[in-house]
C-alpha positions in Angstrom: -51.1 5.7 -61.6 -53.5 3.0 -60.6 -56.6 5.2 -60.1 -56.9 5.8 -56.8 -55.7 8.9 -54.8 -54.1 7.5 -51.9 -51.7 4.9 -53.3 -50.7 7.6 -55.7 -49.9 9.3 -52.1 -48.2 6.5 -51.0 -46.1 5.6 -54.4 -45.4 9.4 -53.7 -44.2 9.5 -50.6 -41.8 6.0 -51.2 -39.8 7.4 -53.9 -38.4 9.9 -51.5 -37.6 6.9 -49.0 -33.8 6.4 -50.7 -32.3 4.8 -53.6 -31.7 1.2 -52.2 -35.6 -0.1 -51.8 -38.4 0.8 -52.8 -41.0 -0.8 -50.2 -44.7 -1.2 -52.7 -46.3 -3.8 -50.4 -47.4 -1.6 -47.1 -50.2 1.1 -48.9 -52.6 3.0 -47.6 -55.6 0.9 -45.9 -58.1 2.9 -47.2 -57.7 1.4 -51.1 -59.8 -1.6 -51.8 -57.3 -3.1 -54.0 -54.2 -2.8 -52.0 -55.7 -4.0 -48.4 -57.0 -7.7 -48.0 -60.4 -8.4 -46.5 -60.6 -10.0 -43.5 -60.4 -13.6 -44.4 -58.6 -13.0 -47.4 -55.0 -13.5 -48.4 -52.1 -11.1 -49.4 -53.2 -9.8 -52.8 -51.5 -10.5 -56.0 -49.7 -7.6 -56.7 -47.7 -8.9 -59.6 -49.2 -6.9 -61.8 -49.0 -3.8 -60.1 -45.2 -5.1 -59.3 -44.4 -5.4 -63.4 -46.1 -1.7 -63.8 -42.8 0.0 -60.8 -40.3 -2.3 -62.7 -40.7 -0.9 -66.3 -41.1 2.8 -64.9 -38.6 2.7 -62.6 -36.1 0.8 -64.4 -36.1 2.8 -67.8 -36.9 6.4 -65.8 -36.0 6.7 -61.9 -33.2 4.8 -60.6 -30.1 4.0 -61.3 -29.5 0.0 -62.4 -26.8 -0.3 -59.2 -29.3 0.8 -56.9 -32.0 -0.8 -58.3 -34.0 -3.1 -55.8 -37.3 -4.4 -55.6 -38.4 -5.5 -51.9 -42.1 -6.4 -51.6 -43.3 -7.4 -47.9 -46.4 -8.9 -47.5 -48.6 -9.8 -44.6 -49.5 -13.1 -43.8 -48.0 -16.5 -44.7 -48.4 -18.8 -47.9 -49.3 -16.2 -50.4 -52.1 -17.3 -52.7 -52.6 -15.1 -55.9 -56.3 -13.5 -56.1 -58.2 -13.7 -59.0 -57.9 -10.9 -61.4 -62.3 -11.1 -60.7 -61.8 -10.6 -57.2 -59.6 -7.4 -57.4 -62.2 -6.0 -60.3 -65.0 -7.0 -57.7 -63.0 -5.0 -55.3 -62.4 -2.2 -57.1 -65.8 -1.4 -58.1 -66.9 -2.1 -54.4 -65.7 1.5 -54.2 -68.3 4.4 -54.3 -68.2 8.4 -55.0 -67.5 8.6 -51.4 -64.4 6.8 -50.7 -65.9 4.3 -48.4 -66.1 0.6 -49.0 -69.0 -1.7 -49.7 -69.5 -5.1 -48.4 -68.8 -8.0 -50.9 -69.1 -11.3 -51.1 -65.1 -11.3 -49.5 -66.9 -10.0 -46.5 -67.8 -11.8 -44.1 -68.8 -10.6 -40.5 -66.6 -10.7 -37.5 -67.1 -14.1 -35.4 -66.7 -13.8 -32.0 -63.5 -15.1 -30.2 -63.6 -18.3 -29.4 -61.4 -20.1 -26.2 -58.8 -20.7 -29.1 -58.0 -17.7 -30.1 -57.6 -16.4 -26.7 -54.9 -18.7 -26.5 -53.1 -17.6 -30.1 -53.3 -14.2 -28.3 -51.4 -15.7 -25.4 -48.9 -16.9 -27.7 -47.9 -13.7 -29.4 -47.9 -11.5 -26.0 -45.7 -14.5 -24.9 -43.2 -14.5 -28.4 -40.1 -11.9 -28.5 -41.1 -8.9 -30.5 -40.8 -8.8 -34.4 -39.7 -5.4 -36.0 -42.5 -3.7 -38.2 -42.4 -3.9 -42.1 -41.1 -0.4 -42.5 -38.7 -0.3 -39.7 -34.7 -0.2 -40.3 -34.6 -3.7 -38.7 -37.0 -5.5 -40.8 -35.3 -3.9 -44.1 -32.0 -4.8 -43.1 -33.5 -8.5 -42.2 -35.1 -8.5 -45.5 -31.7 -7.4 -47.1 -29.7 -10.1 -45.1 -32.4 -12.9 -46.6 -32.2 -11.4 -50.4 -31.7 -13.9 -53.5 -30.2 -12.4 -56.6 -31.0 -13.9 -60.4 -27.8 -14.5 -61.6 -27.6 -14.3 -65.8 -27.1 -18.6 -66.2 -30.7 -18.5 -64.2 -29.6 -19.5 -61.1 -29.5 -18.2 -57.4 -27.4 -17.1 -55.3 -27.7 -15.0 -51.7 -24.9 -12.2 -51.2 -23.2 -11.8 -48.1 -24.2 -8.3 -46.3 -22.3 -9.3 -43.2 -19.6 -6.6 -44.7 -22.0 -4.2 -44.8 -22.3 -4.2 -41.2 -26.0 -5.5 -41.0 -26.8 -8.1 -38.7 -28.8 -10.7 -39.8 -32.9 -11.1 -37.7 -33.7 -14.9 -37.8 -37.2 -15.6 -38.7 -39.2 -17.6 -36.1 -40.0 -21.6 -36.1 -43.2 -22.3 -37.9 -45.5 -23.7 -35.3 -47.0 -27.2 -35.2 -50.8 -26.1 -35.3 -51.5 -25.4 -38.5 -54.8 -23.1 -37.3 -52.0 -20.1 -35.7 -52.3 -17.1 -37.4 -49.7 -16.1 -40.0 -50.5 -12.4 -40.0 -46.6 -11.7 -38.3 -44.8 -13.6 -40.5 -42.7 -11.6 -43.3 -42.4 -12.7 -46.1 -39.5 -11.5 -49.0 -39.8 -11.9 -52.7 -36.7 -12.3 -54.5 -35.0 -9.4 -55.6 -34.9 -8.4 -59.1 -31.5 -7.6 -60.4 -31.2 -5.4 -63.6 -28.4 -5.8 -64.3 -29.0 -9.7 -64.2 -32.2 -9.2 -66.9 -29.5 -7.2 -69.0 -26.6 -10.2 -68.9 -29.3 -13.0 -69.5 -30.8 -11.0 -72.3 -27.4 -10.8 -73.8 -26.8 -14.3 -72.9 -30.0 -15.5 -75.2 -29.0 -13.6 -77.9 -25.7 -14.5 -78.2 -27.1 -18.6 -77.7 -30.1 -17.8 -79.9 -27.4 -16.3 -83.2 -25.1 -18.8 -82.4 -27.3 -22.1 -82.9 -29.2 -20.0 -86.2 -25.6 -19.5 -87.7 -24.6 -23.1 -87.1 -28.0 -24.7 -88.1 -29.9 -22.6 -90.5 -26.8 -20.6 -92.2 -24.0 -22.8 -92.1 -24.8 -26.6 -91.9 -27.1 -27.0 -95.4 -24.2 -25.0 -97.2 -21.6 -27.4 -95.6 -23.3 -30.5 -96.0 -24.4 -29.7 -99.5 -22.5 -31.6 -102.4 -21.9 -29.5 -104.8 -20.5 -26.0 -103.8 -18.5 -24.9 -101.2 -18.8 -23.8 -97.6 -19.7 -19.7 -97.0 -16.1 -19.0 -95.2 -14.0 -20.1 -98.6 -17.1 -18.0 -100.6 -16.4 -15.0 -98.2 -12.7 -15.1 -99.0 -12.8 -15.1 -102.4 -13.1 -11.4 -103.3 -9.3 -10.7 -101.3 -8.4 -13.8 -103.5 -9.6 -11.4 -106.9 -8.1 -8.4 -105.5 -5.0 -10.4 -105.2 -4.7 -12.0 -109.0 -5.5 -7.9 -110.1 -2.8 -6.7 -108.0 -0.6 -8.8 -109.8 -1.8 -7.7 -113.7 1.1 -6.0 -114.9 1.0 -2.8 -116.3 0.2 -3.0 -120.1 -2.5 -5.6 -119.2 -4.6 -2.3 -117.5 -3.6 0.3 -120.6 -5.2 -2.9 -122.7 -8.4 -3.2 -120.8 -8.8 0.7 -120.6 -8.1 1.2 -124.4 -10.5 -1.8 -125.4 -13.1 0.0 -123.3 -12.9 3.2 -124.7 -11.7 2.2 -128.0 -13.6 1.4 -131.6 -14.3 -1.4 -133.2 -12.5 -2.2 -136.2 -14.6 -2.2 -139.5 -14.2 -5.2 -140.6 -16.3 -6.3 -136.9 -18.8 -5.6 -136.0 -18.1 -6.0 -132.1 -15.4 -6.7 -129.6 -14.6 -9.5 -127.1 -12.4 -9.0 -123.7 -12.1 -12.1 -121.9 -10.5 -11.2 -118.1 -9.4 -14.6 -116.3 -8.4 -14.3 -112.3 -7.6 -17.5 -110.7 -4.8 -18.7 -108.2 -3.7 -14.9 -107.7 -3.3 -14.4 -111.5 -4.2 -12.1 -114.0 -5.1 -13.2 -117.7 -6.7 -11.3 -120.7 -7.6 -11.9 -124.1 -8.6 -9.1 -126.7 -10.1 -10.2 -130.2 -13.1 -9.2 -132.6 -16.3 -10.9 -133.7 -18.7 -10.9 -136.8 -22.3 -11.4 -134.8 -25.6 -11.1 -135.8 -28.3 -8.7 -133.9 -29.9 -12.6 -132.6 -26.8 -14.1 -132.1 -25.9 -11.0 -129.9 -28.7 -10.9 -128.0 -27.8 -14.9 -127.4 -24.2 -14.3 -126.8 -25.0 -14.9 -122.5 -26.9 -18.1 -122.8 -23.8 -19.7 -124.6 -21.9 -17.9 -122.4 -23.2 -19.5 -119.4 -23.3 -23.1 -121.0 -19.6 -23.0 -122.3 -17.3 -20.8 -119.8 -16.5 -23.0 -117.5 -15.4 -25.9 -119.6 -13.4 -23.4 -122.3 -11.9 -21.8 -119.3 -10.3 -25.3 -118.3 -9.5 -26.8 -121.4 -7.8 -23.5 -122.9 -6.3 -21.7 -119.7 -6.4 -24.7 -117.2 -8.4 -22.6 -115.0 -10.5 -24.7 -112.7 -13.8 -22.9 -111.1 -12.9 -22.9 -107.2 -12.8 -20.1 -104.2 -10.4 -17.2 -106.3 -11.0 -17.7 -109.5 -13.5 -15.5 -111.5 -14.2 -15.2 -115.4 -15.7 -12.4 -116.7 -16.8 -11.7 -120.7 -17.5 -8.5 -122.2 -18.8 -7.9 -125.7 -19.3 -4.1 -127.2 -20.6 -3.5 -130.5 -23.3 -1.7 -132.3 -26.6 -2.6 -132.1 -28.7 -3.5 -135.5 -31.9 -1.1 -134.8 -29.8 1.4 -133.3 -27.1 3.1 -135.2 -26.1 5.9 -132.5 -26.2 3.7 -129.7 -23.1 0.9 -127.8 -24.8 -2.3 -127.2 -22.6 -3.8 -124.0 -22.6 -7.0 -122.6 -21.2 -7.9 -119.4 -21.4 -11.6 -117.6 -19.4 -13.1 -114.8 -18.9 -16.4 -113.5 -18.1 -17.2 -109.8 -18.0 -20.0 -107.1 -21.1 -20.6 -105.3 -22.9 -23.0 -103.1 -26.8 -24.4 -104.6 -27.8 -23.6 -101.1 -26.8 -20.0 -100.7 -30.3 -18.3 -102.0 -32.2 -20.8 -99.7 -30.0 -20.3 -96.5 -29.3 -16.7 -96.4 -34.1 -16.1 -96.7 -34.1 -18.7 -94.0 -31.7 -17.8 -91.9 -33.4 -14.0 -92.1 -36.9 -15.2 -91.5 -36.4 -17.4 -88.5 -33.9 -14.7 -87.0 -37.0 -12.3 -87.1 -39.3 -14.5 -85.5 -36.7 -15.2 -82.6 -36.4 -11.8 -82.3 -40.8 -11.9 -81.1 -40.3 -13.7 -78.7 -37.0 -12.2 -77.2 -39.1 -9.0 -77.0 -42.1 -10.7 -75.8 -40.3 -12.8 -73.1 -38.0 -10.3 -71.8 -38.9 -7.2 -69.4 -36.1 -5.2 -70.8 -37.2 -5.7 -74.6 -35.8 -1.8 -75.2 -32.5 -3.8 -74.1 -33.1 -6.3 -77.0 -31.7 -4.6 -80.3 -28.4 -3.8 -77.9 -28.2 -7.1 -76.9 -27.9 -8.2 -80.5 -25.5 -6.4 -81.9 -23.2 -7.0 -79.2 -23.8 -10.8 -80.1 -23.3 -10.2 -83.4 -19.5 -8.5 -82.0 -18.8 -11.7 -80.1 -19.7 -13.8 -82.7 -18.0 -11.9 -85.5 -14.5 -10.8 -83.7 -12.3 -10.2 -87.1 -15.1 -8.5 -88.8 -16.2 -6.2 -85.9 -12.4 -4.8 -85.9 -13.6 -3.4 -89.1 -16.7 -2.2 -89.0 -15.2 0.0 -86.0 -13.3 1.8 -88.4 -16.0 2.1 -90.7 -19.0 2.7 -88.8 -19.3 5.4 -85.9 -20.2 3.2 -82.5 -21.3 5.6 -80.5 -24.2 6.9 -82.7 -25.5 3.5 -84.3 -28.1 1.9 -82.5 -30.4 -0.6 -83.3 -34.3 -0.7 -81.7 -37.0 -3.4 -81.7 -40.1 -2.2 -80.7 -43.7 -3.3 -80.6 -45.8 -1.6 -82.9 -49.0 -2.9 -82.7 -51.0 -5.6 -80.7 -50.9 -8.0 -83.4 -47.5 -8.6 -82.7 -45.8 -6.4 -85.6 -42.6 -5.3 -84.8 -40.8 -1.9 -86.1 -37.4 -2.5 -86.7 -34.9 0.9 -87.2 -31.1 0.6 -87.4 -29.7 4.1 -87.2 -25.3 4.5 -88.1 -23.2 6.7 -89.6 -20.5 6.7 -91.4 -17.0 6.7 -89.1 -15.0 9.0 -92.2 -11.9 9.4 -89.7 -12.1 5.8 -89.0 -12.1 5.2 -92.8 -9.0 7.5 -93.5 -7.1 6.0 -90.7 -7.6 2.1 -91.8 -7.8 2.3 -95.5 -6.3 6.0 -96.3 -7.2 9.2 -98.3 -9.0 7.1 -101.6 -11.6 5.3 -99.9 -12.3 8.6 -97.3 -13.0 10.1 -100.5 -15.2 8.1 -101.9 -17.3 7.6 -98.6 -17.3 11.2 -98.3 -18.5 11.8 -101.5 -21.3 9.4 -101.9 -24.9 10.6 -103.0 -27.8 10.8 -100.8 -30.5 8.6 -101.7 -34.3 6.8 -100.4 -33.9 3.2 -101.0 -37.4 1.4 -100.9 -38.6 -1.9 -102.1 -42.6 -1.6 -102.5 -45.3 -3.9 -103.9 -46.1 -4.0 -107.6 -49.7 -4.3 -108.0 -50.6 -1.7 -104.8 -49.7 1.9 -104.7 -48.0 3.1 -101.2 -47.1 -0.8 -100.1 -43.2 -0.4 -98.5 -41.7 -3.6 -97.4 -38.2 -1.9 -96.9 -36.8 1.4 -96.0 -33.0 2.8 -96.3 -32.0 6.3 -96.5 -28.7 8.1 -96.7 -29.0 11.8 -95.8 -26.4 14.4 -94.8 -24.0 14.1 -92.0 -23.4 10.6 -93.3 -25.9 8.9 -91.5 -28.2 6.3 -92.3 -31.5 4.4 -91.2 -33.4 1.6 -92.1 -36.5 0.7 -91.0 -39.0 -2.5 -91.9 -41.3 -4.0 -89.7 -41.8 -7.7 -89.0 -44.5 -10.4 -87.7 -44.8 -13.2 -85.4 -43.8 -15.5 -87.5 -40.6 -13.3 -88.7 -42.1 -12.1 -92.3 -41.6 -9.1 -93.3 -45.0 -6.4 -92.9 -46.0 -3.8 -95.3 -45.9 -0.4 -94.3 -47.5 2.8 -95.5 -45.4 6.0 -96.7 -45.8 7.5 -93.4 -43.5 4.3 -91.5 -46.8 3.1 -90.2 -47.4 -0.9 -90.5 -50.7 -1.8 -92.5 -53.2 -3.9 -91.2 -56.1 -5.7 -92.0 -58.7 -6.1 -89.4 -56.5 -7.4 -86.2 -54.0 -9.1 -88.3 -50.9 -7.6 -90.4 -50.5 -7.3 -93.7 -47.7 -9.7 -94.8 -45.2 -8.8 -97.5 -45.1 -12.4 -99.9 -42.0 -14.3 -100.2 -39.0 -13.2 -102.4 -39.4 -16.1 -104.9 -42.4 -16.4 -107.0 -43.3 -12.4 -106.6 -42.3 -9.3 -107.9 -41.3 -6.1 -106.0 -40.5 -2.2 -107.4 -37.3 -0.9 -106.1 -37.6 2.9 -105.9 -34.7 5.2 -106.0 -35.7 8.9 -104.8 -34.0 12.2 -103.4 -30.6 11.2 -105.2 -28.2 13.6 -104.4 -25.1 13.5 -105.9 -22.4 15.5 -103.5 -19.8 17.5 -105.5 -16.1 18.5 -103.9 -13.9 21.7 -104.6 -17.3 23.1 -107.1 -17.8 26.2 -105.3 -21.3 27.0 -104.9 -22.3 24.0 -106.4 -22.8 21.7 -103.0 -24.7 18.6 -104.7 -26.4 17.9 -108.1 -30.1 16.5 -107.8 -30.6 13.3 -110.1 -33.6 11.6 -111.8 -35.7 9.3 -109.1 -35.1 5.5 -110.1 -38.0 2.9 -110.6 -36.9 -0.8 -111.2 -39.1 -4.1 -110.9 -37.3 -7.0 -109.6 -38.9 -10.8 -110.3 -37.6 -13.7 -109.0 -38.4 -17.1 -109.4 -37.2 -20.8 -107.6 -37.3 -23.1 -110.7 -35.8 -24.4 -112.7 -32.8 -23.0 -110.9 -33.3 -19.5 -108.5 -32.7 -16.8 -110.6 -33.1 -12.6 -109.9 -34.1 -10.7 -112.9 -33.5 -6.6 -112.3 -35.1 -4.7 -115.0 -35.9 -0.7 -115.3 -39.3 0.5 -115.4 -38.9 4.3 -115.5 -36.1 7.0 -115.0 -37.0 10.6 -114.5 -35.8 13.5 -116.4 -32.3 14.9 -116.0 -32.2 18.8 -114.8 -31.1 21.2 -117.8 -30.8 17.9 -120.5 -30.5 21.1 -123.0 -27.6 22.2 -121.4 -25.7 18.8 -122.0 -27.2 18.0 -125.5 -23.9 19.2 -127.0 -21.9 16.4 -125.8 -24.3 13.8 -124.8 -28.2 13.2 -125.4 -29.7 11.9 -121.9 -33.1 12.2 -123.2 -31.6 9.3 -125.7 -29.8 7.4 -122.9 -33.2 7.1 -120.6 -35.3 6.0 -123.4 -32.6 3.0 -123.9 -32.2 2.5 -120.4 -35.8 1.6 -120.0 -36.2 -0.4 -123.4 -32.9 -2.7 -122.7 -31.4 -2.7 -119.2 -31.7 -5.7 -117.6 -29.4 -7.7 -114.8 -30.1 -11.1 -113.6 -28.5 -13.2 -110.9 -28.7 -17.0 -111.8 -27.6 -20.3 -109.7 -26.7 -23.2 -111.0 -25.0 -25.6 -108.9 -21.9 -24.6 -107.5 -21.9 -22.0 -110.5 -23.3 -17.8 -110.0 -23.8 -16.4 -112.9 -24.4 -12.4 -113.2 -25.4 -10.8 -116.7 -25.9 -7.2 -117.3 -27.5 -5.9 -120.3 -27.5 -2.4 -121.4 -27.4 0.4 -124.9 -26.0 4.0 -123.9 -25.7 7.0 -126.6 -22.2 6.9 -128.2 -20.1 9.5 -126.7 -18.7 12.5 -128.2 -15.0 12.6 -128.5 -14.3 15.5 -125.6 -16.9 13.8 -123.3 -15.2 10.1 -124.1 -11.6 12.2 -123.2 -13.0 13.4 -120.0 -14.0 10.1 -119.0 -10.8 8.4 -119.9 -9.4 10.8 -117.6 -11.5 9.9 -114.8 -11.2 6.4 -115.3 -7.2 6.3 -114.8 -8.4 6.9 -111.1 -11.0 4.2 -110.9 -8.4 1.6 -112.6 -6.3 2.8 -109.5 -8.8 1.8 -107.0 -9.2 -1.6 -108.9 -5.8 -2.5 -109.3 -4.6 -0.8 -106.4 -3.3 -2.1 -103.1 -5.6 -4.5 -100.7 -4.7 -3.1 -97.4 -6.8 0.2 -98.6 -9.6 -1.6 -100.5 -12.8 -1.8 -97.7 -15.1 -4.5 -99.9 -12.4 -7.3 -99.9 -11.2 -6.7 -96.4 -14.5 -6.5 -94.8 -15.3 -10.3 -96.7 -11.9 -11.5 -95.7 -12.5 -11.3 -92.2 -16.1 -12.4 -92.3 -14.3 -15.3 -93.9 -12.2 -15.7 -90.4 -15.3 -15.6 -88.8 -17.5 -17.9 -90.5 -14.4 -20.4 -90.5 -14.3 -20.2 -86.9 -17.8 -21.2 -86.8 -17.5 -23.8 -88.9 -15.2 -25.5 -86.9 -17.8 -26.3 -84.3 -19.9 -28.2 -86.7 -19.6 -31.9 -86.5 -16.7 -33.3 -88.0 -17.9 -35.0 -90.4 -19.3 -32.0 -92.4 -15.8 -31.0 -92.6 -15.1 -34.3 -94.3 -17.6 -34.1 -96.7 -16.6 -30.3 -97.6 -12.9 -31.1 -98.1 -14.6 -33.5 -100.3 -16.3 -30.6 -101.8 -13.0 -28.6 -102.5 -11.8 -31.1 -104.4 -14.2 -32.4 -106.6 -15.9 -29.4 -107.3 -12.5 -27.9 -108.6 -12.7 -30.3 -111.6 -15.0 -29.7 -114.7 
């Protein structure tokens, strides 16, 4: 291990001595390294001491057994120089033997003093040698464990049965040899390393939470805090589990309906506020520009016409959504469509969330850096994260399968780029037994996909890796720097570099990414033979900028061809539908205030009259799912707790945020 034959006889020869110590201070004379001169003092064998504590503690022994006793001879230990143990080493020729140094120095003759030190230690009671039972179970007695608060503290062995040896009184002279003196270096607890790891992490993610997540979206003036944002999808579950009955035949018949020829499109307005469903149904004469306008006026005028014709005030709950269908003027055989939605938000949500991400990454360095058990690290946070989040861990137990997720941090390179994987799967048992046979289903069914987000001016740049494959399972992995940014990676999962230092991926604002879609995989149940269909690979370009407000624009770049498009020409052109695709879907995420704002924008081929029947069909079991009970709907339950958990949180902030954010709730509810 270290180079030299016989410590590797001695490190030999010690692992057989038993599982309670492990004695790496007494080696064999005959290594340069490991013996002092004869004026020198004990070496530093902290390195060599580091080396047995990650090989041993991730390979040989057990973490109860685990103990780390190093006995040196003579008395205050002064480290070496990492020169002097190089000059040492290469003192060393072919032969074995030892060549003088400048350490060497010759032997003086006695002198009338040390006759009398000699005197002294025939006169002194005997002391037991290093390796004898007596001296370990005097080094035992004298032991100090780390506890995890960084601490001391010295256990009691007098249960044990081992009787305690007293060390003898220093003596006044401060010429008398030390060469009999023992001394013990604390005892390195692994299980101590493991609890203080998880003791930083848990300390480290709760003061990010409170300061970086939590506090700027409290203390901000318009908006409201993230627990009432979390909770506001079970509050829109709950306002469509109250739509009666002919309110869903009306929404499914205007979306698979025609428009009436005097229009030339139609208008549903969908209103969800204090747990109540409200829709409106009418039809519009619109030009092809005052179309293609129809979701700037949108975002200008929905919030006050929502108030001053429904009373309907934008707060936690409460969500207005437009949707306008109609033909386009180019495009005869094609449905222009129209979607935007309004929502609650905070101004400081975009800002918070890339912070928050960023400096939890570079934390994460120097946890690994600073910690001997860094392969203990990833652990350590996600059973932070379970502390932290109580309510929301209860659910992703049901969703996600424990005992095969694991997350791993680990250093990649020199430069201090580190390779992040998060391997799960999904729990489908977990998922029938929580939210029942629906949403086991659709878990069970969903397609297999490559999810990466690359660079768009450089071919083979990947700043982000997720894939869902069979079995249910799924991995991401990204890498990271020191100063928590992400790192571009190659296609092969290896991190690029540039010289000694890492090629950083650029901030989300201000750039623009592809988002690649590959290996889709669509699974199909009770088909026979037919076990999944293969889809098109998926190429979008996402651009986001900071000003005048943050905004996300999604647009679609290329879609690939569909397998046998001949075979479904009859009923439906897809050669048609990915030319349109490409020329006009487009999705943008805007923030304005306490206002979000999502648009979509997309042209489909109009559907023949069996394919549009087929799809009605099908439909009648997504409507289900929408309007369909809460307690077996994952999405809003999952938020609702993280609500729980976030408000828990937020109760720890100083009270005057709260203050101000009651303040928030009621003012912001007001046009």
């Amino acid at each position: 291990m270290f180079g030299h034959g016989d410590c590797n006889e001695r490190f030999s020869s010690v692992l057989q001595c038993g599982p309670n110590f492990i004695d790496i201070g007494k080696v064999a004379p005959s290594c340069s390294i490991c013996t002092p001169g004869p004026e020198d003092e004990a070496p530093d064998i902290a390195p060599v001491a580091s080396v047995f504590e990650e090989v041993v503690t991730e390979q040989l022994l057990p973490p109860d057994h685990l103990t780390y006793i190093f006995h040196h001879k003579g008395g205050a230990r002064t480290p070496t120089s990492p020169s002097s143990v190089q000059e040492r080493c290469e003192s060393r020729d072919t032969s074995g033997s030892r060549r003088p140094t400048k350490h060497d120095r010759p032997e003086q003759p006695k002198t009338s003093r040390d006759a009398s030190r000699d005197q002294m230690k025939q006169n002194s009671p005997e002391q037991p040698q290093a390796d004898s039972p007596a001296a370990v179970d005097a080094a035992s007695s004298k032991e100090t464990v780390s506890c995890a608060d960084g601490q001391e503290s010295t256990p009691d062995r007098s249960s044990e049965g081992t009787t305690p040896v007293s060390s003898p009184q220093k003596e006044d002279h401060q010429d008398a040899p030390t060469n009999n003196t023992k001394v013990t270096k604390p005892v390195r607890s692994l299980s101590a390393k493991a609890d203080k790891t998880a003791t930083d992490c848990y300390r480290l993610l709760r003061d990010l939470i409170a300061t970086v997540l939590l506090a700027p979206c409290t203390n901000s003036f318009d908006g409201w805090p993230l627990s009432a944002l979390a909770s506001h999808l079970m509050e829109c579950k709950q306002a469509l589990i109250a739509a009666p009955r002919e309110k869903k035949e009306a929404l499914q018949k205007f979306i698979f309906g025609n428009t009436q020829k005097t229009d030339t499109h139609r208008q549903c307005s969908v209103w969800l506020h204090e747990r109540e469903f409200q829709e409106a149904v009418s039809g519009l004469r619109l030009s092809g520009e005052d179309a293609e306008c129809r979701s700037d006026f949108w975002r200008e005028t929905m919030r006050s016409e929502a108030f001053s014709s429904r009373k309907v005030k934008l707060q936690p709950g409460t969500s207005i959504i437009k949707l306008l269908v109609g033909a386009p003027g180019c495009q005869k055989a094609a449905t222009d469509v129209h979607l935007h939605c309004l929502n609650p938000a905070n101004p400081e949500l975009f800002s918070c969330v890339l912070n928050f991400i960023q400096r939890f990454f570079r934390d994460c360095y120097r946890l690994v850096v600073s910690t001997p058990l860094s392969t203990k690290t990833g652990p350590a946070i996600l059973s932070a994260l379970a502390k932290l989040f109580p309510e929301s861990n209860r659910i992703v137990q049901d969703i996600l399968d424990l005992e095969s997720s694991e997350y791993m941090i680990a250093d990649a390179t020199s430069a201090g780029v580190l390779k992040h994987t998060l391997r799960s799967r999904w729990d489908l048992k977990g998922i029938l037994r929580r939210f029942g046979q629906t949403q086991a289903n659709i878990f069970r069914y969903r397609p297999m996909y490559t999810f990466r987000v690359e660079s768009q001016t450089r071919t083979g740049f990947v700043a982000f890796t997720m894939v869902e494959s069979r079995g249910h399972r799924i991995e991401l992995i990204f890498f990271t720097s020191r100063s928590g940014k992400l790192v571009w990676a190659d296609l092969d999962g290896f991190p690029r570099m540039e010289g000694r230092d890492a090629l950083e991926v650029p901030k989300l604002f201000g750039n623009s990414f592809h988002v690649r879609l590959t290996d889709l995989k669509v699974q199909l149940g009770g088909c026979g033979c037919f076990g999944s269909v293969d889809l098109p690979p998926l190429l979008l370009s996402m651009r986001a900028k900071q000003r005048p407000h943050p905004v996300i624009d999604v647009s679609c770049v290329e879609i690939g061809a569909f397998r046998m498009e001949w075979f479904f020409s009859p009923l439906f052109d897809a050669k048609l539908m990915r030319t349109l695709l490409v020329q006009h879907l487009s999705v943008s995420f805007q923030l304005l205030g306490d206002e979000l704002h999502a648009n979509a924008h997309f042209q489909m081929p109009k559907l023949g009259s069996l394919l549009k029947g087929v799809l009605m069909s099908m439909s009648s079991k997504l409507m289900d799912i929408v309007f369909g009970s809460a307690s077996e709907d994952l999405p809003p339950i999952l938020f609702a707790a993280l609500g729980k958990d976030l408000a828990v949180l937020e109760s720890t902030l100083p009270s005057t945020k709260h203050a101000q954010s009651a303040h928030i709730w009621s003012s912001a509810s007001t046009v």
